[in-house]
PAZAPA-4460 file (N, C-alpha, C; in steps of 0.05 Angstrom, whole numbers, plus 32768, in hexadecimal, padded with zeros to 4 digits):
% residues 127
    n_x    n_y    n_z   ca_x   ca_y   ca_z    c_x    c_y    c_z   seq   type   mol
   80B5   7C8B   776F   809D   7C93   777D   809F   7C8D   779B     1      X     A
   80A6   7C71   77A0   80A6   7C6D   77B6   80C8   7C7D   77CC     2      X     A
   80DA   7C82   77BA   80E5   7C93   77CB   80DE   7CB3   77CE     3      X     A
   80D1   7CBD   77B7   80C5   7CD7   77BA   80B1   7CDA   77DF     4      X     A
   80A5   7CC5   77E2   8090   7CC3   77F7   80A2   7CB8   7813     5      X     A
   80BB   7CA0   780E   80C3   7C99   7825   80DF   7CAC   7831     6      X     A
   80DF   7CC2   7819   80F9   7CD4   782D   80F9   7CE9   7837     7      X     A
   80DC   7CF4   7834   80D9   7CFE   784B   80CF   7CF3   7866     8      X     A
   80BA   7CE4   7867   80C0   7CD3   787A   80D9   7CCF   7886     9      X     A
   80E6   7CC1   787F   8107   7CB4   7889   8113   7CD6   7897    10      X     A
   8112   7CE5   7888   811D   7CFD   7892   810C   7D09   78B0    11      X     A
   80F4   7D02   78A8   80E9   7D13   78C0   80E6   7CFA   78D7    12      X     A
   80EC   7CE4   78CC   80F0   7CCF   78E8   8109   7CD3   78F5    13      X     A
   8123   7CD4   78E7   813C   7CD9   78EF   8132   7CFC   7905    14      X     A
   8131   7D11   78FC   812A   7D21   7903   8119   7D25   7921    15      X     A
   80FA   7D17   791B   80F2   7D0F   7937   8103   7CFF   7946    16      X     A
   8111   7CED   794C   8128   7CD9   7958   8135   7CEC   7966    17      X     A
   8143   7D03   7952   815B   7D17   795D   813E   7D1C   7971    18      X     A
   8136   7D30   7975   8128   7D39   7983   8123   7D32   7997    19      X     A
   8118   7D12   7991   8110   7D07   79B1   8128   7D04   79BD    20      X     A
   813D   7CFF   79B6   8159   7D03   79C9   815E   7D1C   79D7    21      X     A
   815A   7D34   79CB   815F   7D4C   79DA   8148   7D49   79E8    22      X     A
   8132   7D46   79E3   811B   7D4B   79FA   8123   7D38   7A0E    23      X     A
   812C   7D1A   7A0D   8130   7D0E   7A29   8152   7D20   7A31    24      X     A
   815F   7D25   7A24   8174   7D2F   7A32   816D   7D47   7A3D    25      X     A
   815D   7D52   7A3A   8155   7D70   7A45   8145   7D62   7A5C    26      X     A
   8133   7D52   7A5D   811E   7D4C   7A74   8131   7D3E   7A8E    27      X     A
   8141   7D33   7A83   815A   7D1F   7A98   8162   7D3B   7AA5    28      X     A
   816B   7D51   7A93   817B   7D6E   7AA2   8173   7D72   7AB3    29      X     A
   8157   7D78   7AAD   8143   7D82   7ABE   8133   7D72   7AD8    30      X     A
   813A   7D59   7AD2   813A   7D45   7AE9   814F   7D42   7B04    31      X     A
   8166   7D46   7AF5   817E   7D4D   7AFC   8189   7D64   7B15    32      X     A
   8177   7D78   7B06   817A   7D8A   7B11   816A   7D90   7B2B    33      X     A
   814B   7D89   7B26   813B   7D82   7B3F   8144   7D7A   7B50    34      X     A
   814F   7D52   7B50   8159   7D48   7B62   8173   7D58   7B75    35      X     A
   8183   7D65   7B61   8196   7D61   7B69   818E   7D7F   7B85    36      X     A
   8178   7D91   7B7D   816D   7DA2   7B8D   8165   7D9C   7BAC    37      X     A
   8151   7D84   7BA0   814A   7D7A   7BBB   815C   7D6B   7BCD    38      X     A
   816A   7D58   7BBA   8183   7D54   7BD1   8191   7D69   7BE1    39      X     A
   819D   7D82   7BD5   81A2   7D8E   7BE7   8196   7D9A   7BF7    40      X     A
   817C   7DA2   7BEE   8170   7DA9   7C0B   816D   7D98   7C18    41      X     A
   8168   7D7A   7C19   8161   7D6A   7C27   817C   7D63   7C3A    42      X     A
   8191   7D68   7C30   81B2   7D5C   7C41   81A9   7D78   7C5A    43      X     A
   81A8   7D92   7C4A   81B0   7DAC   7C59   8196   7DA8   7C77    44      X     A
   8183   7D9F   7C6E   8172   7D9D   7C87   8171   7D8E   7C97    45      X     A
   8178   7D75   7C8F   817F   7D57   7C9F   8199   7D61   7CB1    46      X     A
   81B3   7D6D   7CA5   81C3   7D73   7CBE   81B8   7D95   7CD0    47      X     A
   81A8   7DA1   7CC8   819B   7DB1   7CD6   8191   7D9B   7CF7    48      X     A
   8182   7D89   7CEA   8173   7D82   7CFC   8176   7D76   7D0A    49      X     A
   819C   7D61   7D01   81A9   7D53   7D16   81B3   7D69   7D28    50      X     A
   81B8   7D80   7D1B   81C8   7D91   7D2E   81B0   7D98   7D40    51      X     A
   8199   7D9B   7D43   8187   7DA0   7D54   8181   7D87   7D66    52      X     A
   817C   7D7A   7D58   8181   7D65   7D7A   8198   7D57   7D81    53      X     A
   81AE   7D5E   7D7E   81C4   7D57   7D86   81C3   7D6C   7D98    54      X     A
   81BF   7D88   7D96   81B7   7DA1   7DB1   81A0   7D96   7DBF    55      X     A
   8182   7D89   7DB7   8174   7D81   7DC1   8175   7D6D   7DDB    56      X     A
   818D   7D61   7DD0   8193   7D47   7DE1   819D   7D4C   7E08    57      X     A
   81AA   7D62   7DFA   81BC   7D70   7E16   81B1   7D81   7E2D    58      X     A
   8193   7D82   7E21   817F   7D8A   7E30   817D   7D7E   7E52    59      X     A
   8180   7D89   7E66   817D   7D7A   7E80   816B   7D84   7E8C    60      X     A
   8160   7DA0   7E91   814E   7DB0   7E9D   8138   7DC1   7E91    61      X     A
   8135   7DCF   7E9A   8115   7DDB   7E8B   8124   7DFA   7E82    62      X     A
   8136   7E01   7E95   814B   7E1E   7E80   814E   7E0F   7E63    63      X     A
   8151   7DF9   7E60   8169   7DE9   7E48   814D   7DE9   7E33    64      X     A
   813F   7DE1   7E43   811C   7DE4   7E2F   811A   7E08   7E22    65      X     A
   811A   7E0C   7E34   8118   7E26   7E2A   812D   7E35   7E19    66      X     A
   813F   7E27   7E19   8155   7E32   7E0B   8151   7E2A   7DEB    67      X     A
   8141   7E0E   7DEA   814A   7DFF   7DD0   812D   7E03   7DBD    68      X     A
   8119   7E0C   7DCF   80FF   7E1A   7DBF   80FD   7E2B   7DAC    69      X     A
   8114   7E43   7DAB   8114   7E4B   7D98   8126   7E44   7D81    70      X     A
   8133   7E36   7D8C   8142   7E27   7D75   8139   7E13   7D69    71      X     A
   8123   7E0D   7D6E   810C   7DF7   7D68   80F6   7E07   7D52    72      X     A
   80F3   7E1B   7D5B   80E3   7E2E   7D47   80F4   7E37   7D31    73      X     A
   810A   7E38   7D30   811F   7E47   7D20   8128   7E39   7D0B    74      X     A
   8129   7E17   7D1D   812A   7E0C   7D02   810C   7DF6   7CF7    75      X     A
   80F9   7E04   7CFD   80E2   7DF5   7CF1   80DA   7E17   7CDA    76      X     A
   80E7   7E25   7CE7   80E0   7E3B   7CCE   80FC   7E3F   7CBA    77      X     A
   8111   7E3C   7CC4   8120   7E3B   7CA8   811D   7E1E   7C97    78      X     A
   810F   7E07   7CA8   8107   7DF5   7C93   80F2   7DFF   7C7B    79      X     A
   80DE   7E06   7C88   80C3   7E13   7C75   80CF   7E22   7C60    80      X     A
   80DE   7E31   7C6E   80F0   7E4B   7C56   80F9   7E3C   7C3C    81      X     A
   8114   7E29   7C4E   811D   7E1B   7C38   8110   7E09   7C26    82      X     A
   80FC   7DFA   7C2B   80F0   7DE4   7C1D   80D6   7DFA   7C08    83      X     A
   80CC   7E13   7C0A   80BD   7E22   7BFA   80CE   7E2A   7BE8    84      X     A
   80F2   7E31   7BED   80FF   7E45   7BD9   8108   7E28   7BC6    85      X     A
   8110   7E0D   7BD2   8114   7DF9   7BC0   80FB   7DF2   7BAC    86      X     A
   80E4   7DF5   7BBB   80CC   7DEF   7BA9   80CE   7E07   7B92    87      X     A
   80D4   7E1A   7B98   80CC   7E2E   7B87   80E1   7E30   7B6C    88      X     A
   80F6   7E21   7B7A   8111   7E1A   7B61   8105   7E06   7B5B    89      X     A
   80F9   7DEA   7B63   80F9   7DDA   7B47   80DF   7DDD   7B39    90      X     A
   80C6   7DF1   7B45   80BD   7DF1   7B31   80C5   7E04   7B1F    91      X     A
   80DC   7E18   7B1B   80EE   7E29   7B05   80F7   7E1B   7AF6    92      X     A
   80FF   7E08   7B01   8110   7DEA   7AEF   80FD   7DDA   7AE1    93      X     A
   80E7   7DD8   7AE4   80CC   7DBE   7AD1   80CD   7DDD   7ACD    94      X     A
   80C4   7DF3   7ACE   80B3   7E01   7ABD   80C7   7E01   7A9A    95      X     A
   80DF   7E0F   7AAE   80FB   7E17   7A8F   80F9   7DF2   7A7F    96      X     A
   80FF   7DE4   7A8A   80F8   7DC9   7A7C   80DF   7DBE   7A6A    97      X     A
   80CE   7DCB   7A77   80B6   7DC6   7A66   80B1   7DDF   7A53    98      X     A
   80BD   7DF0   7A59   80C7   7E05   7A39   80D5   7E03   7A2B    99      X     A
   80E8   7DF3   7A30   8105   7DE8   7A1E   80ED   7DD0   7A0D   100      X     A
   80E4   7DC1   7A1C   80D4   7DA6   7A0D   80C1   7DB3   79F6   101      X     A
   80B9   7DC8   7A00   80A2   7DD6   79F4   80AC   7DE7   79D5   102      X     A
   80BE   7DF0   79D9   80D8   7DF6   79C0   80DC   7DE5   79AC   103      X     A
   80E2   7DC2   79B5   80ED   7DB6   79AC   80CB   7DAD   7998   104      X     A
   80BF   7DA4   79A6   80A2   7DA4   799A   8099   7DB5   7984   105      X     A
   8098   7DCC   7984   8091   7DE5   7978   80A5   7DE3   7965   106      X     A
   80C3   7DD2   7966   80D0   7DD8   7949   80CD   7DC4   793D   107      X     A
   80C0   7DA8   7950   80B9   7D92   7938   80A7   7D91   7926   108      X     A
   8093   7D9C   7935   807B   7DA4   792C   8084   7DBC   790E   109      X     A
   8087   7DCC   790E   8094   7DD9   78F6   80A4   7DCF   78E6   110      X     A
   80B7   7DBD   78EF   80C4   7DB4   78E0   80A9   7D98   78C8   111      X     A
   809D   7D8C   78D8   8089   7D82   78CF   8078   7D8A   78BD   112      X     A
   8073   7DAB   78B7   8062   7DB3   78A6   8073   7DB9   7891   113      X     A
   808A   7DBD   7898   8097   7DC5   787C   80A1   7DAB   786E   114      X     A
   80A3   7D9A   7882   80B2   7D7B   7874   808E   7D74   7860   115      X     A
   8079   7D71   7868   8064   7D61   7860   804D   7D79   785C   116      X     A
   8046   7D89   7866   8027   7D9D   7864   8034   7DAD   7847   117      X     A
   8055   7DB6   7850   8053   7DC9   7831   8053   7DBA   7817   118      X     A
   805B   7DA3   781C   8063   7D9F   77F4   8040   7D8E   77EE   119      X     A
   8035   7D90   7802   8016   7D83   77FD   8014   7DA1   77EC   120      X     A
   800D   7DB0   7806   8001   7DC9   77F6   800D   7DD4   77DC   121      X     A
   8027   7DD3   77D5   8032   7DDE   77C3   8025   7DD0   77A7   122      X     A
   8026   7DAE   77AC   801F   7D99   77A5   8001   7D9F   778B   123      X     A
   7FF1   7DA7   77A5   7FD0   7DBF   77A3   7FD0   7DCA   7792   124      X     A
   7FE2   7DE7   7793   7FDF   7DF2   7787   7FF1   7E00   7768   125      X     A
   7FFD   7DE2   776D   8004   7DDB   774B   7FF2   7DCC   773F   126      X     A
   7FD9   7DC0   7748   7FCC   7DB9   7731   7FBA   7DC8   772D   127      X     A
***
């Protein structure tokens, strides 16, 4: 009796376990993958911006002002550019991640009704 009741249990504990491993190995991916996004945009803009005042620096006159204004605008707008198209990739990355998680859920959950809801009901409607 008592192993009739404790193996499914045992099965669907082993079972949930697997699971929570793919879900943190999927969430780490997807952590992974963020970071590793924003680092690069973050390297690609930082030497953007040394390279702009390293030109900034050499500035002596008010032509040199004028020269480095638009290059001042040029790169405060390919910053904007870049940091909206990175935003817009990691939230692609949490969204596909949180549909992979959402997968993994949705088959525990089934797997759950057939481990314990069916043999109740079957259970039912044998008596």
């Amino acid at each position: 009796m008592f192993e009739q009741i404790s193996s499914p249990f045992i099965a669907a504990t082993k079972q949930f376990a697997e699971a929570g491993f793919k879900a943190q190995g999927i969430a780490l991916e997807g952590f992974e993958k963020v970071v590793g996004a924003q680092i690069n945009t973050f390297e690609n803009r930082l030497n953007a911006t040394l390279d702009f005042w390293s030109q900034a620096a050499e500035v002596r006159n008010l032509d040199g002002v004028k020269a480095i204004v638009p290059k001042s605008v040029a790169l405060a707008k390919d910053t904007a550019e870049t940091v909206f198209a990175t935003t817009q990739e990691v939230v692609s990355i949490t969204v596909k991640t949180g549909e992979a998680l959402n997968a993994i859920v949705k088959t525990q959950i089934d797997a759950s009704n057939d481990v314990f809801v069916k043999p109740v009901a079957a259970a039912r409607k044998a008596k």
